[in-house]
ROVEX-482790 format. One record per residue (C-alpha): residue number from 1; y, z, x. Coordinates in Angstrom, 2 decimals. Example, Ala and Ser with C-alpha at 12.3 -4.5 7.8 and 13.67 -1.06 7.14 Angstrom:
num:1; c2:-4.50; c3:7.80; c1:12.30;
num:2; c2:-1.06; c3:7.14; c1:13.67;
***
This chain:
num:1; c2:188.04; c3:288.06; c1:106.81;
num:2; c2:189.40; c3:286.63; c1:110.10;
num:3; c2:188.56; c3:282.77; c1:110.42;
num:4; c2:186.96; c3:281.84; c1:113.34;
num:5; c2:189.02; c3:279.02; c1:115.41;
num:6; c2:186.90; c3:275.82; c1:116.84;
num:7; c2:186.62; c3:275.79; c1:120.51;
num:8; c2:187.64; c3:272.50; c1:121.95;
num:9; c2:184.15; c3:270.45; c1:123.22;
num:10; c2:181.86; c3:272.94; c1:121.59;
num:11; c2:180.20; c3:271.98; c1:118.02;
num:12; c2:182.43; c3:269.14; c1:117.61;
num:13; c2:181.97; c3:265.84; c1:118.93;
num:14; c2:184.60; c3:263.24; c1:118.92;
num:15; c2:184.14; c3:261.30; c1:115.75;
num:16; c2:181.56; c3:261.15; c1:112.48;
num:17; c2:178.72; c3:259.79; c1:114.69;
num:18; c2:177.93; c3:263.18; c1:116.20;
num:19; c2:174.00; c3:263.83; c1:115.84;
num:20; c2:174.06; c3:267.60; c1:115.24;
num:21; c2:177.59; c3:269.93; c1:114.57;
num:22; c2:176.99; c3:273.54; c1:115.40;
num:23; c2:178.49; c3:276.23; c1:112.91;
num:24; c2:179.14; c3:279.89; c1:113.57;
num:25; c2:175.46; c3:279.40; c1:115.48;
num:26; c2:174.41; c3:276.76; c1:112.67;
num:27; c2:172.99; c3:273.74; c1:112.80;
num:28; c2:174.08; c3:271.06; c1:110.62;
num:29; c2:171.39; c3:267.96; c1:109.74;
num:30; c2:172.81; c3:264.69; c1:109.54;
num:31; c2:171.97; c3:262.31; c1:105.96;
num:32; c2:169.61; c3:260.65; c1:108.03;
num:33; c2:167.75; c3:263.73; c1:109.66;
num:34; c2:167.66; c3:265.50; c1:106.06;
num:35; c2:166.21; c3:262.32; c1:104.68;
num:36; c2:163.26; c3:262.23; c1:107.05;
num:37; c2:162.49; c3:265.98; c1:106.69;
num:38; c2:161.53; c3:265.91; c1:102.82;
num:39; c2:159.72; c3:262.01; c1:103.37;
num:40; c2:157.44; c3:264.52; c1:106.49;
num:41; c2:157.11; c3:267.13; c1:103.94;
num:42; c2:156.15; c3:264.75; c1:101.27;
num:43; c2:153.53; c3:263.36; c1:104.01;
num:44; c2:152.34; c3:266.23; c1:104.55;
num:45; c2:151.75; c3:267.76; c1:101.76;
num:46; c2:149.59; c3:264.81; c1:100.61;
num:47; c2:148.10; c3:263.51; c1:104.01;
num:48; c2:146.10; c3:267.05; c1:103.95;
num:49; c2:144.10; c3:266.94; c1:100.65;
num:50; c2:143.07; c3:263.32; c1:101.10;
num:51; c2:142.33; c3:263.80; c1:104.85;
num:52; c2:140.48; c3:267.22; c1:103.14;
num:53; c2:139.21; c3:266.20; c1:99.69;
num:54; c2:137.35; c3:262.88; c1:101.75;
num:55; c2:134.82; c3:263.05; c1:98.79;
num:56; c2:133.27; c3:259.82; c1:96.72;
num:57; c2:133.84; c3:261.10; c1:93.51;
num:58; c2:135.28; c3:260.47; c1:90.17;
num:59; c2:137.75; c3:257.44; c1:90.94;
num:60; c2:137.29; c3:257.02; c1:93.96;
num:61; c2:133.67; c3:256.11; c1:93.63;
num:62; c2:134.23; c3:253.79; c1:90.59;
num:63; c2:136.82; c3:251.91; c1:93.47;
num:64; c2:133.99; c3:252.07; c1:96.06;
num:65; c2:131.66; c3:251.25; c1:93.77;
num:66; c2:134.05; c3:247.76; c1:92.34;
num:67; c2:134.57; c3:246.82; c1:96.49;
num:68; c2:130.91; c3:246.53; c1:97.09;
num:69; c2:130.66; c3:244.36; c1:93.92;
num:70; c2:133.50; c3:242.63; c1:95.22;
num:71; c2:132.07; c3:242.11; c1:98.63;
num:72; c2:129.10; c3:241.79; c1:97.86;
num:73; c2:128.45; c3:240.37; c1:94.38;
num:74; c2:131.03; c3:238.16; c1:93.25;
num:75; c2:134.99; c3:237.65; c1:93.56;
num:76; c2:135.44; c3:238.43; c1:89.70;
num:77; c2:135.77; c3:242.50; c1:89.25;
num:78; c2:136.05; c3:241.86; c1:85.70;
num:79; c2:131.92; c3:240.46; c1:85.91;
num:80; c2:131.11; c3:244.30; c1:86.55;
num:81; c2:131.15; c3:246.61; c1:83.30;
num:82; c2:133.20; c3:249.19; c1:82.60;
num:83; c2:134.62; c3:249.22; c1:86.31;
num:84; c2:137.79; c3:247.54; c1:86.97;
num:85; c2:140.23; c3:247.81; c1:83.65;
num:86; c2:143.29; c3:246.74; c1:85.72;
num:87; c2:145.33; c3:244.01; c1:86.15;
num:88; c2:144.17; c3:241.83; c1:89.41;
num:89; c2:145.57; c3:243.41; c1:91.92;
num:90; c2:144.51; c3:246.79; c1:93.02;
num:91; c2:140.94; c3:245.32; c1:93.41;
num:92; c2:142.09; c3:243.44; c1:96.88;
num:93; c2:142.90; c3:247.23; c1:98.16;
num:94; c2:139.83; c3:248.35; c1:97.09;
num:95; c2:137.89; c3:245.49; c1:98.79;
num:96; c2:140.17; c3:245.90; c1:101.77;
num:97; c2:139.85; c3:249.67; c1:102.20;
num:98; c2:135.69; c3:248.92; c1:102.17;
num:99; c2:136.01; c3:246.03; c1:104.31;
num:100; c2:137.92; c3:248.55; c1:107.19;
num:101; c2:135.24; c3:251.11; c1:106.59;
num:102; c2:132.43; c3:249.00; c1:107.65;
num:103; c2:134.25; c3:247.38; c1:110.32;
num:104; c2:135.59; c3:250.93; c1:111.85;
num:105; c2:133.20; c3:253.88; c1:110.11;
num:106; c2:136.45; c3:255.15; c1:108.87;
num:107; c2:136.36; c3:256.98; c1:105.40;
num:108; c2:136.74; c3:254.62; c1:102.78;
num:109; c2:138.37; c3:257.47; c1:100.14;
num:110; c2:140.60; c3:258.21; c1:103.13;
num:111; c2:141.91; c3:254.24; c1:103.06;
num:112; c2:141.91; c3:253.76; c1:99.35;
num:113; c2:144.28; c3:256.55; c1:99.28;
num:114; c2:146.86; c3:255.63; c1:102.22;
num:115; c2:148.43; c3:253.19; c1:99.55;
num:116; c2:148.88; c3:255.82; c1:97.54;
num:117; c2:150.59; c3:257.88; c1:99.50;
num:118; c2:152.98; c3:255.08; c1:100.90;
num:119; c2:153.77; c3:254.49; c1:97.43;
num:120; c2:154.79; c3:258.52; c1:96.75;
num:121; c2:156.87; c3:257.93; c1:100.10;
num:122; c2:158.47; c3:255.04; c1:98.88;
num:123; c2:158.58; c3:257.15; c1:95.72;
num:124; c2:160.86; c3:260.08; c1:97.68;
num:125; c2:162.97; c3:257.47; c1:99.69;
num:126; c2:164.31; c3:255.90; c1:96.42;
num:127; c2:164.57; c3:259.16; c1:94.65;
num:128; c2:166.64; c3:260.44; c1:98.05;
num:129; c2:169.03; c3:257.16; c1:98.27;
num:130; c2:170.08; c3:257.50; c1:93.82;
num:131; c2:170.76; c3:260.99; c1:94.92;
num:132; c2:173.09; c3:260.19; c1:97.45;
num:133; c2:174.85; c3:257.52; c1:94.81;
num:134; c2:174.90; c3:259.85; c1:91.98;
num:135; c2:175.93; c3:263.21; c1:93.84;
num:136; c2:172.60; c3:264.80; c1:93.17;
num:137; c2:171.89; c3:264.87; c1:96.53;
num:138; c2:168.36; c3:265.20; c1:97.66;
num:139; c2:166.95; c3:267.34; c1:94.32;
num:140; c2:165.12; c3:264.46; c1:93.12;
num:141; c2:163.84; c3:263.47; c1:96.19;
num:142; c2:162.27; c3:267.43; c1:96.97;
num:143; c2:161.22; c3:267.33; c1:93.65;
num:144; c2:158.61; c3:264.28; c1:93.62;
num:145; c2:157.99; c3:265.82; c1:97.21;
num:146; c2:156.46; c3:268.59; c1:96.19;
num:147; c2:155.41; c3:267.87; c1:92.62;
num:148; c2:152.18; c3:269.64; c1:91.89;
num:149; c2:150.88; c3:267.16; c1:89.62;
num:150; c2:151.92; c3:263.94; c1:92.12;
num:151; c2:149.63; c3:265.77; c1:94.57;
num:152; c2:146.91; c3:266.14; c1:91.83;
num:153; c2:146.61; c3:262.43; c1:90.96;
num:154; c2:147.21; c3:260.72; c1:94.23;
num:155; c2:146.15; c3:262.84; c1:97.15;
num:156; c2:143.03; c3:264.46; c1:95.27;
num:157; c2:142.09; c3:262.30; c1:92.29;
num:158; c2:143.19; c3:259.00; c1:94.49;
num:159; c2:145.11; c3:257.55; c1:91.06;
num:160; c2:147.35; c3:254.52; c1:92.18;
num:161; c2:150.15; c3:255.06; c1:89.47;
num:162; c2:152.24; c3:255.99; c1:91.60;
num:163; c2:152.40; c3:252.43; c1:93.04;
num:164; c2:153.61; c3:251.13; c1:90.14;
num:165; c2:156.00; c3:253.53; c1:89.11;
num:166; c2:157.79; c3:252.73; c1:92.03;
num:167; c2:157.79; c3:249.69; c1:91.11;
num:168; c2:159.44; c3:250.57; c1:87.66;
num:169; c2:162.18; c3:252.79; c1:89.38;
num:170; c2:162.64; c3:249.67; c1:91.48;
num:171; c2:163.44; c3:247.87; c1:88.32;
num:172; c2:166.15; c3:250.33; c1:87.11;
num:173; c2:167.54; c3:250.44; c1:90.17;
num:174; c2:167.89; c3:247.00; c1:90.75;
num:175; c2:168.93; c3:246.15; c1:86.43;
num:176; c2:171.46; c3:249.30; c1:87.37;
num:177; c2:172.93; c3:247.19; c1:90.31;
num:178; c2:173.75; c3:244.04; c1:88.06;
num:179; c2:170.59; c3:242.43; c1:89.98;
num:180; c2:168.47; c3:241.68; c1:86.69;
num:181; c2:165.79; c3:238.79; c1:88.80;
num:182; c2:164.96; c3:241.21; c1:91.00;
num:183; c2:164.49; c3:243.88; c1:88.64;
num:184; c2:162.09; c3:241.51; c1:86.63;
num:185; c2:160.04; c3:240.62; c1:89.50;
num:186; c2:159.93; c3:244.34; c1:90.65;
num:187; c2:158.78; c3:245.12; c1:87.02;
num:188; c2:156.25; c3:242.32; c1:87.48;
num:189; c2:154.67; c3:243.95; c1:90.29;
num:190; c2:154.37; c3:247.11; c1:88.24;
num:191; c2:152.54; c3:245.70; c1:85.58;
num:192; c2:150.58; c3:243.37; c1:87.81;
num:193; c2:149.26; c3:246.64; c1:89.48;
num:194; c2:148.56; c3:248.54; c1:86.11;
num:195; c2:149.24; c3:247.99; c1:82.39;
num:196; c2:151.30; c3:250.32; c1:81.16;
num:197; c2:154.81; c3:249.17; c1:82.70;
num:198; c2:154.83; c3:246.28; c1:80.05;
num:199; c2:155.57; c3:248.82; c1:77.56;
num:200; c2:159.19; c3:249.65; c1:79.24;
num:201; c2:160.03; c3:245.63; c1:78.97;
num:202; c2:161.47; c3:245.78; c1:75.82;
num:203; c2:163.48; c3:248.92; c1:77.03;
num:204; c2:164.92; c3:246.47; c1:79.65;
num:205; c2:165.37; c3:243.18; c1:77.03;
num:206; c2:167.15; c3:245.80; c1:74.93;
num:207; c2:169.94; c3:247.08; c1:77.34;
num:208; c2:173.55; c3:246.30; c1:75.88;
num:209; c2:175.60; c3:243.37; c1:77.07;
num:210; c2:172.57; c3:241.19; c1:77.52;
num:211; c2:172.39; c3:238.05; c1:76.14;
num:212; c2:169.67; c3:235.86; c1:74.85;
num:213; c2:169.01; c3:233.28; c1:77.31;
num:214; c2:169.48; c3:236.16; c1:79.85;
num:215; c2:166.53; c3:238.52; c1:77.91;
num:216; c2:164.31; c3:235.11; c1:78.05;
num:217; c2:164.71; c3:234.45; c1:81.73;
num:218; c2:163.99; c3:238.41; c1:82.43;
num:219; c2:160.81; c3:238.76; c1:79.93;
num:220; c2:159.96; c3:234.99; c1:82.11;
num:221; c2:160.43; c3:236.36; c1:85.43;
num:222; c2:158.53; c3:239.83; c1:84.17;
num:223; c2:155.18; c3:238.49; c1:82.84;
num:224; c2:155.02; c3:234.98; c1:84.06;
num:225; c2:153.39; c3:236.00; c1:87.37;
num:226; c2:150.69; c3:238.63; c1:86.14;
num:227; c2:149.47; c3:235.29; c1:83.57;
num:228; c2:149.33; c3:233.46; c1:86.59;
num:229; c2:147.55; c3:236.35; c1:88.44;
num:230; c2:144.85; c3:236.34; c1:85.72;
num:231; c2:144.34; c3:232.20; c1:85.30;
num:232; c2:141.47; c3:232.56; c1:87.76;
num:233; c2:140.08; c3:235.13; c1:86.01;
num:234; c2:140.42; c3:234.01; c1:82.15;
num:235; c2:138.72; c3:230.80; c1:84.11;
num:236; c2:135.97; c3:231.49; c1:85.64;
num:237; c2:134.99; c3:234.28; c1:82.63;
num:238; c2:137.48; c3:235.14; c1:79.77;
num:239; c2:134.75; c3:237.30; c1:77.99;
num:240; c2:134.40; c3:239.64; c1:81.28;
num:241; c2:138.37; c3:239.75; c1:81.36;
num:242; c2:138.75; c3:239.94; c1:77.55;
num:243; c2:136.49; c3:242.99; c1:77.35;
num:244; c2:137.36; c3:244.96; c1:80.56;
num:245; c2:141.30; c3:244.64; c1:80.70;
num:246; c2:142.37; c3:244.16; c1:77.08;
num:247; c2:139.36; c3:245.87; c1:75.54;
num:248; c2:140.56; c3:248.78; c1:77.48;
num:249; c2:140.80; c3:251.73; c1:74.69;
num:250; c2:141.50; c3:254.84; c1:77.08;
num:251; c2:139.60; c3:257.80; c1:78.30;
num:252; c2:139.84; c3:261.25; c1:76.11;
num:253; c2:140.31; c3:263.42; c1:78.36;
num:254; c2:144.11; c3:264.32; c1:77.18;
num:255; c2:146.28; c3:263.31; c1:74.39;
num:256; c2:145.61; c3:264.35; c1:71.04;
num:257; c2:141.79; c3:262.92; c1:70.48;
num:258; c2:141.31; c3:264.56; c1:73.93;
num:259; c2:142.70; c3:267.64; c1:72.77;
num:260; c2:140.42; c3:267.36; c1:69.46;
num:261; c2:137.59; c3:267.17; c1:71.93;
num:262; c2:138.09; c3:269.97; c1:73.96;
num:263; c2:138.69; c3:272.40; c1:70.35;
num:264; c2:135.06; c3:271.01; c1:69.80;
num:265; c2:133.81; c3:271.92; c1:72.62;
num:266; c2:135.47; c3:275.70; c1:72.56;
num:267; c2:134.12; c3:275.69; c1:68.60;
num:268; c2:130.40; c3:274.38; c1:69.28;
num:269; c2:129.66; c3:274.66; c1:72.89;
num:270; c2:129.22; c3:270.91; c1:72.95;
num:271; c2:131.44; c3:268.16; c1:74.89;
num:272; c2:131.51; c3:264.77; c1:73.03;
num:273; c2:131.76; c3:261.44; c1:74.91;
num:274; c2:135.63; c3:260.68; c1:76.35;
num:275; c2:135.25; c3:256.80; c1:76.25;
num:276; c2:137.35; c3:254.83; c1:73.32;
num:277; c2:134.26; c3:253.61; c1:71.43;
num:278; c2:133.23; c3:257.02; c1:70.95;
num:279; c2:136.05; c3:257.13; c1:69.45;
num:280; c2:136.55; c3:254.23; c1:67.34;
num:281; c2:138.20; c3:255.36; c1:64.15;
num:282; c2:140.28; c3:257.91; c1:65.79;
num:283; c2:141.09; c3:255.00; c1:68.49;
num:284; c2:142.12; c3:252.88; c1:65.46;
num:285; c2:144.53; c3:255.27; c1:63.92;
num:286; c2:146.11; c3:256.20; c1:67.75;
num:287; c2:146.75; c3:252.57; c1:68.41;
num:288; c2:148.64; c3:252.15; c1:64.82;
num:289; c2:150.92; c3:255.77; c1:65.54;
num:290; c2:151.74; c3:254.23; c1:69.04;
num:291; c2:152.87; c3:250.95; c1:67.85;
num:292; c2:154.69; c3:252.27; c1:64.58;
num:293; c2:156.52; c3:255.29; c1:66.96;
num:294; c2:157.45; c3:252.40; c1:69.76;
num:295; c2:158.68; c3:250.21; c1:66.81;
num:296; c2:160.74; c3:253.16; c1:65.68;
num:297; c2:162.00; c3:254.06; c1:69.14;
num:298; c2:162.60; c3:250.22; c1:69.83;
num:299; c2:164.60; c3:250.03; c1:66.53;
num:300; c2:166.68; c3:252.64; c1:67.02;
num:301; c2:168.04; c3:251.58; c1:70.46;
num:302; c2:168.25; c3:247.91; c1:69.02;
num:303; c2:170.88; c3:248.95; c1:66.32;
num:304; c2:172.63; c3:251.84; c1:68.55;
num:305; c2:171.01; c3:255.09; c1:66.66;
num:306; c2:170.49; c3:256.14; c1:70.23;
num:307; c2:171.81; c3:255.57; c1:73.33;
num:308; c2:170.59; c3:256.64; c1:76.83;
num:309; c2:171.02; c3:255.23; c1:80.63;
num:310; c2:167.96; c3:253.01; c1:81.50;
num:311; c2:166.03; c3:255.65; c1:83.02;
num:312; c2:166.39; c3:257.86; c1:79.93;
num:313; c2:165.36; c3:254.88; c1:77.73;
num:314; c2:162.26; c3:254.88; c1:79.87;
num:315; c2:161.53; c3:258.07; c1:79.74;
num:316; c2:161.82; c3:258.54; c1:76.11;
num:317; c2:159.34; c3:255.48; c1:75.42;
num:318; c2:156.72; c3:256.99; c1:77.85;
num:319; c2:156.87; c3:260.38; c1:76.48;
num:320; c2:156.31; c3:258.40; c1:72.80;
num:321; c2:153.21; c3:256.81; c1:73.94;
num:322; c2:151.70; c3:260.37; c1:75.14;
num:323; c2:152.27; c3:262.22; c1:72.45;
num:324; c2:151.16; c3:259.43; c1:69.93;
num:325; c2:148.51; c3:258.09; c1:71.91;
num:326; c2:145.18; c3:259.88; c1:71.56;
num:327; c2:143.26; c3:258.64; c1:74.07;
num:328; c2:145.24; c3:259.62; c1:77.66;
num:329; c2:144.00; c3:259.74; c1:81.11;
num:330; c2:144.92; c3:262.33; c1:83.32;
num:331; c2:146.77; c3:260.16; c1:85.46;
num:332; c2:148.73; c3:259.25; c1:82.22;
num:333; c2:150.76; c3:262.68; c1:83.27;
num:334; c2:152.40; c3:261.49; c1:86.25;
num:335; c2:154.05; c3:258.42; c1:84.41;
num:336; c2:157.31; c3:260.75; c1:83.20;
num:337; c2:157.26; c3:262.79; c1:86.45;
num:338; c2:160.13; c3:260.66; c1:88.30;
num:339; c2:161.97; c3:260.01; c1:85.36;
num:340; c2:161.73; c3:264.00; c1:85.26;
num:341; c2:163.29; c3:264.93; c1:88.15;
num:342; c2:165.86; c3:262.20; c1:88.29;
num:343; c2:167.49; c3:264.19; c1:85.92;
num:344; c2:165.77; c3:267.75; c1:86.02;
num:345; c2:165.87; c3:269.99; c1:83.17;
num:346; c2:163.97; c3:272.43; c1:81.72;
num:347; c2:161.71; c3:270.32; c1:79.54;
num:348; c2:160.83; c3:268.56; c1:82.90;
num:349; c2:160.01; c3:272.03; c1:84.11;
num:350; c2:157.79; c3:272.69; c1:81.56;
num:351; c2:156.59; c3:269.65; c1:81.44;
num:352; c2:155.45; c3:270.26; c1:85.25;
num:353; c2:154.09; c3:273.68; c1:84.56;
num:354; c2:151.91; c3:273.28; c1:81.57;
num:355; c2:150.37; c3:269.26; c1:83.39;
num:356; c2:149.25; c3:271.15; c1:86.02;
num:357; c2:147.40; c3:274.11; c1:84.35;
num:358; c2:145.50; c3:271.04; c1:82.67;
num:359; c2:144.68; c3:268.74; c1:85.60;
num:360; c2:143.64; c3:272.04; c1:87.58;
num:361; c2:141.59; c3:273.09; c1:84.40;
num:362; c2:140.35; c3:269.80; c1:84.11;
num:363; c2:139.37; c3:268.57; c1:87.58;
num:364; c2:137.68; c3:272.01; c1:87.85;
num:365; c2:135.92; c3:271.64; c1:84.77;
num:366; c2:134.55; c3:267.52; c1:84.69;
num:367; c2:135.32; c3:266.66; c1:88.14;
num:368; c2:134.78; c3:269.14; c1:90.53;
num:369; c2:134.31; c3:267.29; c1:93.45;
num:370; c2:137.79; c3:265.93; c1:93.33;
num:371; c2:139.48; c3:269.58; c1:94.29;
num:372; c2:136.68; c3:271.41; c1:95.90;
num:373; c2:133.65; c3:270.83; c1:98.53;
num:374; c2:130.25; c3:271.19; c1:96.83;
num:375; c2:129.79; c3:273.93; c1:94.39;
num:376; c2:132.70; c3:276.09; c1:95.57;
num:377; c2:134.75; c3:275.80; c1:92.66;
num:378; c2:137.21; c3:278.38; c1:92.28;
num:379; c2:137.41; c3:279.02; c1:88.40;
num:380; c2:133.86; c3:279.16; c1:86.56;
num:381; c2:132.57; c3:276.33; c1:84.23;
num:382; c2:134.13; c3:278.38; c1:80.66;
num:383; c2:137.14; c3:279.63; c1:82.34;
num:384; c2:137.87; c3:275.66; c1:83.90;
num:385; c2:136.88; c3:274.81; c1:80.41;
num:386; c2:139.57; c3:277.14; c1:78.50;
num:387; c2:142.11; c3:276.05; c1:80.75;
num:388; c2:141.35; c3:272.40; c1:80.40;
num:389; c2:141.62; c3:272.51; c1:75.97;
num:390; c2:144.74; c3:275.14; c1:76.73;
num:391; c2:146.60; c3:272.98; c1:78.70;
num:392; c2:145.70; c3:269.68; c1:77.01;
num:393; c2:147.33; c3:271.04; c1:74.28;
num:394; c2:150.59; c3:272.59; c1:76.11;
num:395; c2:151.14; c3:269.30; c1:77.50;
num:396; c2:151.08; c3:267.96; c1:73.73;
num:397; c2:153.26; c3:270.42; c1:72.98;
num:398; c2:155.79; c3:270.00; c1:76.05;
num:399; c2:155.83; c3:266.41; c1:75.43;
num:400; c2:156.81; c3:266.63; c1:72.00;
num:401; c2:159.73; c3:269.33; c1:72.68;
num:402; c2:160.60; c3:267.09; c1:75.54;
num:403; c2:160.74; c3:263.62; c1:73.91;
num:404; c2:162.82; c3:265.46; c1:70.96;
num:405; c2:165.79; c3:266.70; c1:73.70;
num:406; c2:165.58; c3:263.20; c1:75.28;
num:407; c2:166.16; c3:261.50; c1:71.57;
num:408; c2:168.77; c3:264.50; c1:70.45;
num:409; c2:170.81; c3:263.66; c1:73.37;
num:410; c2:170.40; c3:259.96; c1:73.29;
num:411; c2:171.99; c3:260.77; c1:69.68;
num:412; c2:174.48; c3:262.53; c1:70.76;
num:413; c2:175.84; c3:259.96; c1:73.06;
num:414; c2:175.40; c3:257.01; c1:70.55;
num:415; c2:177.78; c3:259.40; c1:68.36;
num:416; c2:179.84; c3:260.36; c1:71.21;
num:417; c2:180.89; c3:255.94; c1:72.05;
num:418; c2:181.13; c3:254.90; c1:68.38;
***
């Protein structure tokens, strides 16, 4: 085939800095440009539901519901039961968001969810810049963008996890870059914004090369500032805060008591309870697998059975708690999703696939109102039902297959550098 020559002053501008390049009648998108098209799609995608699905239900209403209290009632969220079983700081959005919508009759599930979707942006930004340092290019980044279960949690359901799990990626970045204060403080902010992060410190305390005094001053800089977060709180009532944050057991709605519950339902027609003391033997014997398989999982990185990159490391200690934990909240199903397409693979895939039969089968089933206007649900009750048990137990499934690649590879390495 004949190559085409470049014409002088036409497609080619005189040095790197050139906006656009034009290609046998192509044109070429700078980093930059490429960059801001998947953050726009990302936006979009998730500015639509919550602009659409401007509903008080489900979560959203338990936040409304905390910023009234708040507002209202008393500065202590923890005072109001069975509300606000977070760390203290998500409440001040909450009471912000409500403070707005009085102030400018804008839609309060509207506000409450703008964080969220900053946070998925933020989300796709860092995902884009690792690709560009690890020649993966902008995968990860499209990825998150148009996750199907990202969209699920935080643009319908109004779930803040992904705040937070920025926050973690933060922290790898940063403990990546040799900058181990920062990465503390950034994990700080992720647990000071939900709980679960504080399971991925010892992930961080564990990495190679790191020496005592240097795992003391992270695990310092980590958790110091949420205890100092909570002082007020234990304070003024340590009962309230006692009982609503650590008391916190879980909601069945996934994991394996979840998926126990749904076979019961499919079996006898009837739907048991989903809150932990419902639950309490079953709750009992979930907590003890989940410590014993983190103990495990913790061991084995401590005396080199496995070895993985940080992100891995996190990822494999996620996927542990939700397939040993019993008591998992759909929102529970985003926490692996960026570690998934960091590195994308077909267990991530499936992983994808089968979490979003399940939230579709579940919102449709127990919380209507969070995908569809009124009664205008597109699967019946049984059908939303099946789908819900189905895919609560794919996801079981999927987790397990995926958490045993993650640890089989993490194997292989720790084989591969003794």
């Amino acid at each position: 085939m004949e190559r085409r020559r470049a014409t002088p002053g036409r497609g080619h501008g005189s040095g790197d800095g050139a906006v656009t390049r034009r290609h046998f009648g192509r044109v070429s998108m700078t980093a930059t440009g490429r960059r801001a098209l998947v953050l726009a799609v990302a936006g979009a995608v998730r500015l639509l539901p919550i602009v659409l699905a401007d509903r008080m239900v489900a979560d959203v209403q338990r936040y409304h519901r905390v910023a009234t209290h708040v507002l209202d009632v008393s500065w202590n969220p923890y005072e109001a039961p069975r509300l606000y079983p977070y760390p203290p700081v998500w409440v001040w959005v909450e009471a912000g968001s409500e403070w707005l919508a009085r102030h400018t009759g804008w839609s309060f599930p509207v506000l409450v969810k703008l964080p969220v979707l900053a946070a998925d942006l933020a989300i796709v930004a860092l995902l884009a810049a690792g690709g560009a340092r690890t020649g993966r290019g902008l995968i990860p980044a499209w990825l998150y963008a148009l996750h199907p279960v990202s969209v699920l949690v935080g643009a319908f359901h109004g779930q803040f996890d992904a705040a937070a799990l920025f926050f973690v990626l933060l922290a790898v970045v940063e403990f990546d870059a040799g900058r181990r204060d920062a990465s503390a403080l950034a994990l700080a902010a992720a647990i000071a914004l939900k709980s679960f992060p504080v399971l991925l410190l010892p992930v961080f305390l564990l990495v190679p090369g790191t020496t005592l005094p240097e795992r003391g001053r992270f695990a310092a800089l980590a958790l110091l500032p949420v205890a100092l977060l909570l002082v007020p709180y234990a304070v003024a009532d340590f009962g309230a805060l006692r009982r609503e944050l650590f008391g916190y057991g879980g909601i069945a709605d996934f994991g394996w008591i979840g998926f126990w519950r749904g076979l019961r339902l499919l079996h006898a027609g009837v739907l048991a309870r989903s809150e932990a003391p419902y639950w309490g033997g079953a709750i009992v014997v979930s907590k003890a697998l989940t410590l014993l398989a983190e103990a495990a999982l913790l061991a084995a990185i401590a005396v080199r059975r496995v070895r993985w990159p940080l992100g891995q490391a996190c990822l494999a200690t996620l996927l542990t708690f939700l397939v040993f934990y019993g008591s998992v909240s759909a929102q529970y199903l985003l926490w692996v999703v960026p570690f998934g397409v960091w590195i994308p693979d077909r267990f991530a895939a499936v992983h994808a696939i089968v979490s979003t039969m399940a939230l579709v089968g579940f919102y449709s089933f127990l919380a209507p109102g969070v995908l569809y206007p009124g009664p205008a649900a597109v699967l019946a009750r049984p059908q939303a039902g099946a789908l819900w048990v189905v895919g609560t137990g794919s996801v079981l499934l999927a987790s397990a297959a995926w958490l045993g690649d993650v640890a089989a590879r993490g194997r292989a390495r720790a084989r591969a550098e003794a």
